[in-house]
C-alpha positions, 0 to 999 in steps of 0.5 A: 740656381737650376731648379728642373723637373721632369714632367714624365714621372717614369723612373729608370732603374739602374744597377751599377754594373748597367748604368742607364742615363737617360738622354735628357739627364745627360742634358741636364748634366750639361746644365750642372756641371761646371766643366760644361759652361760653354753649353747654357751659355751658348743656349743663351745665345740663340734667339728666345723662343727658337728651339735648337738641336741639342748635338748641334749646340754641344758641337759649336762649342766642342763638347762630344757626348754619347748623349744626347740623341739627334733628337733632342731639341732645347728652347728658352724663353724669360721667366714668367715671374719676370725674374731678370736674369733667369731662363727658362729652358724647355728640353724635348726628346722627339723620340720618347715624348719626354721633356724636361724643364730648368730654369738657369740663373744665366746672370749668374753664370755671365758674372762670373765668366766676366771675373 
């Protein structure tokens, strides 16, 4: 279950020839989609509470992406409902101002790599 939020409201427009994705969709993208289970999991094992440079995070586990800037940090902590096996990650792009937010149901994502 990923459920994020994005806490600046602003809405990018987007036509089909110019395809705008902003550096934090892309992490968000990281986060969705199957193909890169490498990336929350290796949030997952940094320290919590820690913030980590995002392009450092995608390098150690080979991922290359345009996105996202160097200036994009990632941090996770426990949920505050005490929901085991869940956490919640805080993106931050120093650049914009903006940030997003994902709880990630890293039990899940365990269990499933172990099978």
């Amino acid at each position: 279950m990923l459920q994020n939020s994005n806490s600046n409201s602003v809405n990018h427009l987007r036509s089909e020839e110019d395809e705008v994705i902003e550096p934090l969709e892309e992490c968000m993208n990281f986060l969705t989609n199957e193909c890169y289970d490498r990336f929350p999991l290796q949030i997952f094992y940094r320290e919590k509470g820690v913030w980590s440079r995002v392009t450092d995070l995608l390098a150690e586990v080979k991922i290359i992406a345009e996105y996202p800037s160097e200036n994009i940090f990632v941090v996770w902590l426990d949920m505050p409902s005490a929901e085991e096996g869940y956490m919640f990650l805080l993106f931050y792009d120093m650049d914009s101002g903006k940030s997003y937010t994902a709880i990630y149901n890293i039990a899940g994502l365990l269990e499933h790599k172990s099978t």
